[in-house]
C-alpha positions in Angstrom: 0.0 0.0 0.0 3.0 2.3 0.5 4.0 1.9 -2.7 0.8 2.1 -4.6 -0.7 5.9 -3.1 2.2 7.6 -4.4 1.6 6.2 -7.9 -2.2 6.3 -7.8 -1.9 9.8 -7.1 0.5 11.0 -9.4 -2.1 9.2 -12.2 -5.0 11.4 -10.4 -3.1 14.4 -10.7 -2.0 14.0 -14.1 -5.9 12.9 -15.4 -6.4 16.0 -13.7 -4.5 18.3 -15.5 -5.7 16.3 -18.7 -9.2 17.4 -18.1 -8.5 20.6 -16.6 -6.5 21.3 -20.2 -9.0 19.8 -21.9 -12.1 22.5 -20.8 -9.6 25.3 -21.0 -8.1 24.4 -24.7 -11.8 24.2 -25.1 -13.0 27.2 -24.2 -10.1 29.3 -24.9 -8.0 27.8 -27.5 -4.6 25.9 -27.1 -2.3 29.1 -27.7 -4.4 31.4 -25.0 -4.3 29.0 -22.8 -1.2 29.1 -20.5 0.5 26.6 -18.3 -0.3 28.8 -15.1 -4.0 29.0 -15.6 -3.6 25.2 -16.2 -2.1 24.9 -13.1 -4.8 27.1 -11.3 -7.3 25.3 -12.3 -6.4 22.1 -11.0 -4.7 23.3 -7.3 -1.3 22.6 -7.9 1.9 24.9 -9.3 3.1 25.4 -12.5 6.0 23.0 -11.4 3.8 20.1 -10.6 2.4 20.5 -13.8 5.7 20.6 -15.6 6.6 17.4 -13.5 4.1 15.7 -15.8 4.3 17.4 -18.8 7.8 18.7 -20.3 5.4 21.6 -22.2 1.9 22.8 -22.7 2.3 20.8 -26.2 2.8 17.5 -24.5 -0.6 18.1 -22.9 -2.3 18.5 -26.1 0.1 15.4 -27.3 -1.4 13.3 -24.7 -4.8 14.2 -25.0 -5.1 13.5 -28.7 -3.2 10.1 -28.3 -6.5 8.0 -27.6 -8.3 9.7 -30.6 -5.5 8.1 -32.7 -5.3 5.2 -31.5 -9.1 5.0 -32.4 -8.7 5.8 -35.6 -5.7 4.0 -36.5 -7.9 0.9 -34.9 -11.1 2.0 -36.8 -9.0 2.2 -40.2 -7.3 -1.0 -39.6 -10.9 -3.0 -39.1 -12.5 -1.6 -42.4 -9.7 -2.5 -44.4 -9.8 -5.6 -42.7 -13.7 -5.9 -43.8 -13.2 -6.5 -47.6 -14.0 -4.6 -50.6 -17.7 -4.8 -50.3 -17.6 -3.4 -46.6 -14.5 -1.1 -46.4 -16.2 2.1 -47.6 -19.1 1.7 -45.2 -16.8 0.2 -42.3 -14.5 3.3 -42.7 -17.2 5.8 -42.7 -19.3 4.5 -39.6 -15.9 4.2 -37.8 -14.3 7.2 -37.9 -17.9 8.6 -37.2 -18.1 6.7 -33.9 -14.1 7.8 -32.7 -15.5 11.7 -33.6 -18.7 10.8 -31.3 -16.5 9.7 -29.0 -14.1 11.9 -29.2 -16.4 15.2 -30.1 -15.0 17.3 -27.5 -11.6 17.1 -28.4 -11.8 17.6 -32.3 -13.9 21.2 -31.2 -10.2 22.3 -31.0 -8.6 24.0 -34.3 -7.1 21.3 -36.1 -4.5 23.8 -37.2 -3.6 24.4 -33.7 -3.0 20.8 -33.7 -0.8 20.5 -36.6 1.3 23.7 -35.1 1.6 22.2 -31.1 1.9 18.6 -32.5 4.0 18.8 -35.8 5.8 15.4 -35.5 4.3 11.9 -35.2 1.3 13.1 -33.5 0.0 14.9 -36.5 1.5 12.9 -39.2 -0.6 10.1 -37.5 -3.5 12.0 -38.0 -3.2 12.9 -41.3 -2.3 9.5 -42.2 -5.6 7.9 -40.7 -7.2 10.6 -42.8 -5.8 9.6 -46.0 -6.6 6.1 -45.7 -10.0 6.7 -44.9 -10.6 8.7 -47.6 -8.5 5.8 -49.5 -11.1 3.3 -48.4 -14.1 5.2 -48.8 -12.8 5.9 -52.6 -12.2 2.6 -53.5 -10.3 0.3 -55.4 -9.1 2.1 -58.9 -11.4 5.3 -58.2 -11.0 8.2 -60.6 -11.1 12.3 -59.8 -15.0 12.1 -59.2 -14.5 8.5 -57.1 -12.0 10.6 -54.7 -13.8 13.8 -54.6 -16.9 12.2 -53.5 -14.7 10.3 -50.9 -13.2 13.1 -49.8 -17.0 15.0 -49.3 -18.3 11.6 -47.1 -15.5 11.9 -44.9 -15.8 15.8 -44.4 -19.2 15.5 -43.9 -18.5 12.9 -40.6 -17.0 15.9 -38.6 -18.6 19.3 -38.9 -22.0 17.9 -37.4 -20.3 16.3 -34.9 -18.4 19.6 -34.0 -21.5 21.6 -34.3 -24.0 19.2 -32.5 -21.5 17.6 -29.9 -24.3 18.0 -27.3 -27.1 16.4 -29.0 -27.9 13.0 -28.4 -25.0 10.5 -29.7 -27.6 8.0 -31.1 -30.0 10.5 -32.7 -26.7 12.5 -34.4 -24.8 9.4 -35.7 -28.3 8.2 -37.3 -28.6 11.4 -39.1 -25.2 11.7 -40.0 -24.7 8.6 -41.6 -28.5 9.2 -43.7 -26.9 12.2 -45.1 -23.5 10.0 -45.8 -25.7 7.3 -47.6 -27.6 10.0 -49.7 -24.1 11.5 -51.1 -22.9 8.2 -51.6 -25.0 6.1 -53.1 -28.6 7.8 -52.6 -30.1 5.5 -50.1 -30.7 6.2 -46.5 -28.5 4.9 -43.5 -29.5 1.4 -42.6 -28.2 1.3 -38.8 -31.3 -0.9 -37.9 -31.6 -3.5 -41.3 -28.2 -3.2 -43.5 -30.5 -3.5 -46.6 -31.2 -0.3 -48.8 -33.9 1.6 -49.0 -34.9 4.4 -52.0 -34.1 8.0 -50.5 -36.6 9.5 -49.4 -38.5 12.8 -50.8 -37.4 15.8 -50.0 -39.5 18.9 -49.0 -39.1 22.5 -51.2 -37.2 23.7 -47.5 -34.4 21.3 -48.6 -35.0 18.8 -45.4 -36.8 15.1 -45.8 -39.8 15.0 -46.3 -39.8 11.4 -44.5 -37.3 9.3 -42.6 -35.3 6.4 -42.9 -36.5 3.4 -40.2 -33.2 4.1 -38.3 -34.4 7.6 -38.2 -38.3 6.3 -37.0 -36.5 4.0 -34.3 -34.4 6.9 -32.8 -37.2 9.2 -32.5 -39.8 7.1 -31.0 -36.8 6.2 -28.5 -36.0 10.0 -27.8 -39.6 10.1 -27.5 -40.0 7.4 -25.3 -37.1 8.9 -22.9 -39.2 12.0 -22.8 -37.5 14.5 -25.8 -40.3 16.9 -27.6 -41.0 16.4 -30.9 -38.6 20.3 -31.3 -35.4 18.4 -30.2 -36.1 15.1 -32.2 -36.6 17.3 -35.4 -33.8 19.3 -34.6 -31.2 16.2 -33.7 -32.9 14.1 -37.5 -32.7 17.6 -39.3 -36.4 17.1 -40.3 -39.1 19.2 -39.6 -41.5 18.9 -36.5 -44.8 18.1 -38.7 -42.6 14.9 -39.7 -41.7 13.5 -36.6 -45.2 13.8 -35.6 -46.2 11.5 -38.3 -44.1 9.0 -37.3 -44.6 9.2 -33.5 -47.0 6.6 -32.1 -50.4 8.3 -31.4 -50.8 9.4 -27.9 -52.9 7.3 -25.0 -56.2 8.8 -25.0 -57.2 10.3 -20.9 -57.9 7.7 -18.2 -61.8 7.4 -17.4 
């Protein structure tokens, strides 16, 4: 036991400084965000954080190692799917590391590639490019790799945007709007069969919704979310959710 509280608390007090770093780099930005007020924040001196971390970059370093070794994981499993998979096994995976992940990629990826620029950030961009590799193809041409490189920029800027929003209800609508670029069907989370795309309103939003979109709203529903929510996490409007919410129990006696 005397050996153990020494260790357990230095690994408390550098989580802490990890998630102390990461609401500040958050909320601030990585470059107005100084080592001091990182050290304020948690109760400890600019020393003690120093004793952990050689720089403020090493902080960012170690928060961003778990999203790549997502990634790299998730790349390595769709390539591992086979051609008939890899596109979608790519796309749904690096979805689910930027769900998972959706506080940390709020930062400025540039600020990344400035505090990181060694193996950190050649990781990432190497994750990137085989992603967009496998969701291209085998052979693609110009229009096979621009697409590609859409599907893949599509996965992030609703995550970044909606990070708050229910996980379930976001990746759903995500991936619909991956599956219309793609190959104009809607996201089959629920049956992976394909299904024609549905019609779309003169507002631009569906006009109806995918059955993984009808499962996640009666769920949302179910927990208690109003039909204003659900239509804003789907990106449909309110009149259809209502139409595919079960009817409401009609008053006791």
């Amino acid at each position: 036991m005397d050996y153990e509280t020494p260790i357990n608390e230095t690994s408390r007090t550098r989580q802490r400084i990890l998630s102390a770093s990461m609401e500040l780099f958050g909320a601030r930005g990585f470059h107005e965000t100084s080592l001091r007020e990182i050290a304020e924040r948690v109760g400890v001196t600019k020393a003690a954080v120093l004793y952990h971390f050689p720089g403020k970059a090493d902080i960012l370093g170690a928060l961003v190692e778990p999203m790549l070794c997502d990634l790299a994981a998730a790349m390595a499993n769709a390539a591992a799917a086979g051609p008939g998979r890899a596109r979608w096994a790519a796309i749904e995976g690096m979805l689910d590391v930027w769900l998972e992940h959706r506080y940390l990629i709020r930062l400025n990826l540039q600020d990344m590639a400035l505090a990181t620029p060694g193996p950190a950030f050649a990781r990432f961009r190497d994750a990137m490019l085989r992603a967009n590799a496998l969701v291209a193809g085998a052979e693609p041409g110009l229009a096979e790799r621009v697409r590609a490189a859409q599907a893949v920029a599509m996965l992030s800027d609703p995550v970044v945007l909606f990070a708050d929003a229910p996980v379930e209800a976001l990746r759903a609508a995500v991936l619909d709007g991956v599956h219309r670029l793609l190959d104009g069907t809607a996201e089959p989370a629920a049956e992976r069969a394909a299904e024609p795309p549905p019609p779309r309103s003169r507002r631009g939003r569906p006009a109806a919704m995918s059955t993984a979109m009808i499962e996640t709203a009666c769920r949302m529903h179910a927990a208690g979310s109003s039909a204003t929510l659900i239509a804003a996490a789907l990106g449909v409007s309110r009149a259809t959710v209502y139409r595919h919410l079960p009817p409401a129990a009609p008053p006791a006696p």
